[in-house]
KOLVO-578686 format. One record per residue (C-alpha): x, y, z; residue number from 1. Coordinates in pm, whole numbers, plus 32768, in hexadecimal, padded with zeros to 4 digits. Layout:
X:Y:Z:NUM
...
This chain:
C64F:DBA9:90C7:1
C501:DB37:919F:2
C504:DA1B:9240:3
C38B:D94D:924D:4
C387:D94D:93FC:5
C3D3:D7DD:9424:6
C36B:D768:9309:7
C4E8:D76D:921F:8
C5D3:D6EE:9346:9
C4C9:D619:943C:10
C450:D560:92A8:11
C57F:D484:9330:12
C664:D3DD:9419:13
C77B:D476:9407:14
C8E3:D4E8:945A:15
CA36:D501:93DF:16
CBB0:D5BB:93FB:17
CC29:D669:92C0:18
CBC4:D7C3:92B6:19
CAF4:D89A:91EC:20
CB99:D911:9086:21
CB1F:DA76:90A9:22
CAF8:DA8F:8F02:23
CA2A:D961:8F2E:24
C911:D9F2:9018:25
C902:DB3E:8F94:26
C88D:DA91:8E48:27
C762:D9B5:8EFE:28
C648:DA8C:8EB9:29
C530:DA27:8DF8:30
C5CF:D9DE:8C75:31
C4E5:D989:8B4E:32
C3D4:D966:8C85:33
C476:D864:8D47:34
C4E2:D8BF:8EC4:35
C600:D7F0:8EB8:36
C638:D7F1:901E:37
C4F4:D75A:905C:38
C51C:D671:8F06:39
C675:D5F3:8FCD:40
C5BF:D58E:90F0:41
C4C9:D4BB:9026:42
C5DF:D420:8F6B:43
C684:D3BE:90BE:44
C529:D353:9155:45
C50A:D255:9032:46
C65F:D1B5:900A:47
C61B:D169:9185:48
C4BE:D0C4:916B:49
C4E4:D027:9006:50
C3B5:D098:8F60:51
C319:D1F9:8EEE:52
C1E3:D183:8FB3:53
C2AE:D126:90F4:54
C318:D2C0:90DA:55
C1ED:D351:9090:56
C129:D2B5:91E1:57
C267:D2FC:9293:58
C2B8:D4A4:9240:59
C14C:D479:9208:60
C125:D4EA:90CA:61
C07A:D46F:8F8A:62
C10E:D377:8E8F:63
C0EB:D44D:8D5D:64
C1A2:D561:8E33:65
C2C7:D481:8EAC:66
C301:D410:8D45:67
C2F1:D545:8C92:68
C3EB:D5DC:8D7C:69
C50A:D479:8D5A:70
C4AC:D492:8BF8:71
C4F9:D654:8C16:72
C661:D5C1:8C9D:73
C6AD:D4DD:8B8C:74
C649:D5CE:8A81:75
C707:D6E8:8B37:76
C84D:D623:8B61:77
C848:D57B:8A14:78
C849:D413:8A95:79
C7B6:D2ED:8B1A:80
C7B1:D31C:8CA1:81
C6CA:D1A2:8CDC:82
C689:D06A:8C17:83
C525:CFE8:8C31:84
C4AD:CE87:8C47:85
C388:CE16:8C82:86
C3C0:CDB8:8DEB:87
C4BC:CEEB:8E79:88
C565:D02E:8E04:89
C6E1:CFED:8E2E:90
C7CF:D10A:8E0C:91
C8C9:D121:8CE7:92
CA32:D175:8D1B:93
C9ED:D2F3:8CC8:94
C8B0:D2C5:8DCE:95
C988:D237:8ED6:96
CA74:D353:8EBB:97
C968:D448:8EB8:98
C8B5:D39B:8FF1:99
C9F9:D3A8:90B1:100
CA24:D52E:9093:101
C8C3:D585:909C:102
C88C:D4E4:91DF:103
C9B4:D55F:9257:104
C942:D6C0:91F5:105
C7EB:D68D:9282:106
C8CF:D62F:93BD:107
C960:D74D:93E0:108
C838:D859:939E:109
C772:D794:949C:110
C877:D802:958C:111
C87C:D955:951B:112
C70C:D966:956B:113
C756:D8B7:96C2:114
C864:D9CD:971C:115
C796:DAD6:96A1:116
C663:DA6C:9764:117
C733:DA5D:98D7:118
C78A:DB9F:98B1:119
C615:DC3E:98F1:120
C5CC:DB18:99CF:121
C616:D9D3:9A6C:122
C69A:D8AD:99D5:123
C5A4:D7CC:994A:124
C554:D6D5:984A:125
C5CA:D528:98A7:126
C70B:D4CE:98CF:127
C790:D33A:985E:128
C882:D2C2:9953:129
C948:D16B:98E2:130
C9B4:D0B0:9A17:131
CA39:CF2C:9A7E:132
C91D:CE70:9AF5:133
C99B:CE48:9C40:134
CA34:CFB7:9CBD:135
C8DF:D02D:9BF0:136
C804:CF8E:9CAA:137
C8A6:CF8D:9DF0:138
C96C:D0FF:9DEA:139
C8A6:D1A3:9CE9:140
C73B:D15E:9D05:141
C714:D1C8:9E82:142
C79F:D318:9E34:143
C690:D39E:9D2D:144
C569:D3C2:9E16:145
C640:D4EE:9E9C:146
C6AB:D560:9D58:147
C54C:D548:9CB0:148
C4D6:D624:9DF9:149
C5E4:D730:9DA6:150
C5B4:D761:9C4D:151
C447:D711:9C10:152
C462:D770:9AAD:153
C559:D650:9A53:154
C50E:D4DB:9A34:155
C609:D3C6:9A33:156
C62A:D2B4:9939:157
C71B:D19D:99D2:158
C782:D07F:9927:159
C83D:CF92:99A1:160
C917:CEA8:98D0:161
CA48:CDF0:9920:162
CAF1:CE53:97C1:163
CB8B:CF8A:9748:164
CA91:D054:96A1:165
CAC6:D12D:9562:166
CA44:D261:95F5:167
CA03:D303:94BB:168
C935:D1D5:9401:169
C85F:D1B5:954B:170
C851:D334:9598:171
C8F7:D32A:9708:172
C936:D445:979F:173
CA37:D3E3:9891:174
CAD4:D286:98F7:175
CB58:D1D6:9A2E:176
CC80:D118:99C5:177
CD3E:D03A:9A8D:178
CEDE:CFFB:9A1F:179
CFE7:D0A3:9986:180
CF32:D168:985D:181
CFCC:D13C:96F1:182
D016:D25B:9630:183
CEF5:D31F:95AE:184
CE3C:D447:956B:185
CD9E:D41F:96AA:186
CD88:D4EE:97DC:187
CDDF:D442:991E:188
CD90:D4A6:9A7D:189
CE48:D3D6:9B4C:190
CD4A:D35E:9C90:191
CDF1:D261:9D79:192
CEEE:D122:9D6B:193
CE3F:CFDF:9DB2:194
CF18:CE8F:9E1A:195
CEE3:CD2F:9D75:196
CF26:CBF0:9E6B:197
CEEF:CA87:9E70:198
CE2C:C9DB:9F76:199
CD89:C8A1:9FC7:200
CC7E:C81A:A0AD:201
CD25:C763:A1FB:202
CC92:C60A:A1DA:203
CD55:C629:A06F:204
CE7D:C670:A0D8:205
CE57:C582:A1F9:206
CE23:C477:A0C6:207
CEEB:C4D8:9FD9:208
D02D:C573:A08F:209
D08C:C6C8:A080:210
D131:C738:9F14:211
D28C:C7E8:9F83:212
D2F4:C896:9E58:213
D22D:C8EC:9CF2:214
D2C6:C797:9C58:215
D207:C6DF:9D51:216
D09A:C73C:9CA7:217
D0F0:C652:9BB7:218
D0B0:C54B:9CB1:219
CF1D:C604:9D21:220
CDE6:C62C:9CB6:221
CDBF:C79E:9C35:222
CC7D:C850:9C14:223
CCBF:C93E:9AB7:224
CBE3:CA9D:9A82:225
CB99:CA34:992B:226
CB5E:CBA6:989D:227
CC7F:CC17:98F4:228
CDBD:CC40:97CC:229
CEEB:CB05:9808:230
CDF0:CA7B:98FD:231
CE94:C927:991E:232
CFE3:C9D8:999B:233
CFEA:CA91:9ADD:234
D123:CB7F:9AF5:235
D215:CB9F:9C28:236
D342:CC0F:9CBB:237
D45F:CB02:9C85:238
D5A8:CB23:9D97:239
D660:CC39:9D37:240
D516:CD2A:9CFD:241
D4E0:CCC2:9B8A:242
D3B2:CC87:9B0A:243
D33F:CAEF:9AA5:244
D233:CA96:99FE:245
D19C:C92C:9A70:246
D0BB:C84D:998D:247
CFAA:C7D6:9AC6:248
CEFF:C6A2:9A97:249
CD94:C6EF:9A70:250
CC73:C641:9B0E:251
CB49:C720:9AE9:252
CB36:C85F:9A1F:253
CA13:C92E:9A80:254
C9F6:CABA:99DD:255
C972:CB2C:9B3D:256
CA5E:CB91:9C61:257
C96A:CB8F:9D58:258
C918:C9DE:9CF9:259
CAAD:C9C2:9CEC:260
CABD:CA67:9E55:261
C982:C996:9ECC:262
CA05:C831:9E33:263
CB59:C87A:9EB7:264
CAC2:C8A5:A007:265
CA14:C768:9FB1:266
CB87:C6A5:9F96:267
CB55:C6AB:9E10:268
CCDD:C6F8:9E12:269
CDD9:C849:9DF7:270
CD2B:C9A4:9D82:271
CDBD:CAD0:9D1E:272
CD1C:CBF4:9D49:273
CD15:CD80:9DD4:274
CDA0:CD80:9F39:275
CC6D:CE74:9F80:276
CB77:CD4D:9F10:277
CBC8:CC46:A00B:278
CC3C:CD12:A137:279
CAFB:CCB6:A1DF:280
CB27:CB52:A1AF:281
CC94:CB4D:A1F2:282
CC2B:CC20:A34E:283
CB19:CAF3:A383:284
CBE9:CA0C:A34A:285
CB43:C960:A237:286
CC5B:C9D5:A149:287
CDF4:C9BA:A15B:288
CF01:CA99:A0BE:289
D030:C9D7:A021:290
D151:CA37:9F70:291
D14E:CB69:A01A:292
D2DA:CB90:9FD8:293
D294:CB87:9E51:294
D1A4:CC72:9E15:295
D192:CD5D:9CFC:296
D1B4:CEE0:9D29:297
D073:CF96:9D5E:298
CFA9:CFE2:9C16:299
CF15:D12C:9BD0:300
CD8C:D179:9BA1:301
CD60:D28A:9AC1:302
CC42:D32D:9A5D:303
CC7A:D37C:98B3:304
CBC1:D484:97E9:305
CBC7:D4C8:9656:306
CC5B:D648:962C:307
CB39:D6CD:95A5:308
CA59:D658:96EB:309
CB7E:D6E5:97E2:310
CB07:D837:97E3:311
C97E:D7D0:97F8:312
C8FE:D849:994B:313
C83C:D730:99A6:314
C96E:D641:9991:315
CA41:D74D:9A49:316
C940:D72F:9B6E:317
C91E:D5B2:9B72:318
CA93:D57A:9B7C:319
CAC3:D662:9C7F:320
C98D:D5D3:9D52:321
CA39:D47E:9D18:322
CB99:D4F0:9DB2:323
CB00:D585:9EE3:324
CA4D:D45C:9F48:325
CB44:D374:9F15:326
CC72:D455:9FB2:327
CB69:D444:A0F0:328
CB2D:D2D2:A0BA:329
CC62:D233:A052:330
CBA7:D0F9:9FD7:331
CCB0:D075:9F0E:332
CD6C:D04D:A0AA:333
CDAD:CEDD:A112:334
CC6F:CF22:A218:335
CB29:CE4A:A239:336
CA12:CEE9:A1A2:337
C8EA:CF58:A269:338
């Protein structure tokens, strides 16, 4: 089988973990004239931008071309792959299935390709990293200058989003995560353990009296990370060393760590945040810890990676990069930053 150089696999974003049925690929040649490698990239390329137009200016190809080759795949596989309206192309329940694995399979030769092409040189190509907001922009971002300078034929695509992303649907390449990890078919790398703690500003506390125990929160006003999951109950260790949970009383919800921090400072009322966050204003002055005695355990920081990307040497070199520097740096340390 030849592959089009960059035209089959590039056609489309995209990435997946179930591997390659080898009957499968041997038959995708060209049958009855239709390269149905190529035809599967099309089909992928317009389930994701809605229209046969949308795909053709995005492979680029031409409109008769891209429609001759979805209608090749309906005629080939006996059945209706998309239902046309006048307004969008939406998949049908054989389409959806057939989206899934083709993209998945389109996944998975891209890597080939990737593995194939380090071998007679150096890694190239861009590489999606998914990080928090914060850690991204603070831990993350500074360090890609020097990684950009080492391997000048990479680029870096960082996005940073305060949710989990579905690294397959948004074609990540590798993850930070931060929290125990659920079960899944992901790879985890396990970076550093960062520590959670509640502070307030002085002329607060001075106010409002210092809360003794969790219960006591109850009684404050609490400044809630809204994108984070349970965000109106903040977790700690009850006498005895067993976790509680404790419904705060909200005042202000704000999606941004860095305005909690600043309107905490402000004497907005009781944050919880990273321990790494506010150890410059707690070293100032401008911040204090409480509840000290009831803190959680430390929570791992993981970097994740789907199966099929763990052996991609790009992400090999990034992750490695990433645990050097911070081993060196130890940002996630109770230390001010500089």
């Amino acid at each position: 089988m030849r592959l089009k150089e960059g035209l089959i696999i590039d056609s489309c974003v995209c990435a997946g973990y179930s591997s390659i049925p080898a009957q499968f690929l041997a038959k995708n040649g060209r049958i009855n004239g239709l390269d149905r490698i190529a035809a599967m990239a099309t089909f992928v390329r317009v389930v994701e931008s809605g229209s046969l137009s949308a795909a053709a200016r995005a492979i680029p190809s031409s409109l008769t071309s891209v429609s001759r080759q979805i209608a090749g795949l309906e005629e080939l596989y006996g059945t209706q792959l998309l239902i046309r309206t006048t307004r969008r192309l939406t998949p049908t329940d054989d389409g959806r299935l057939f989206y899934d694995r083709a993209k998945s399979i389109l996944g998975e030769l891209k890597e080939v390709e990737l593995s194939l092409s380090s071998r007679r040189g150096k890694p190239a190509g861009r590489l999606r990293v998914s990080a928090p907001t914060l850690i991204g922009r603070l831990l993350i971002a500074p360090l890609l200058a020097e990684f950009l300078r080492r391997h000048p034929a990479l680029s870096v695509d960082l996005m940073l989003v305060d949710r989990v992303v579905d690294m397959v649907e948004e074609d990540i390449h590798v993850a930070l995560r931060v929290g125990h990890l659920p079960d899944s078919q992901l790879v985890a790398r396990k970076l550093a353990d960062l520590t959670m703690i509640v502070c307030a500003a002085p002329d607060y506390l001075q106010r409002r009296g210092v809360p003794r125990n969790p219960g006591d929160l109850s009684k404050h006003d609490c400044l809630v990370f809204s994108d984070a999951p349970g965000a109106g109950e903040w977790r700690f260790k009850a006498n005895g060393g067993k976790d509680c949970r404790i419904r705060v009383s909200a005042r202000l919800w704000i999606n941004s760590l860095d305005a909690l921090v600043l309107a905490a400072e402000n004497g907005a009322g009781i944050v919880r945040v990273p321990s790494w966050q506010v150890a410059t204003e707690i070293a100032a002055g401008r911040l204090q810890r409480i509840l000290a005695a009831h803190e959680r355990d430390a929570t791992p920081v993981h970097l994740v990676f789907p199966p099929s990307r763990l052996t991609s040497p790009k992400t090999r070199i990034f992750a490695d990069y990433l645990v050097d520097q911070w081993a060196t740096s130890r940002p996630f340390a109770d230390h001010p930053r500089t």
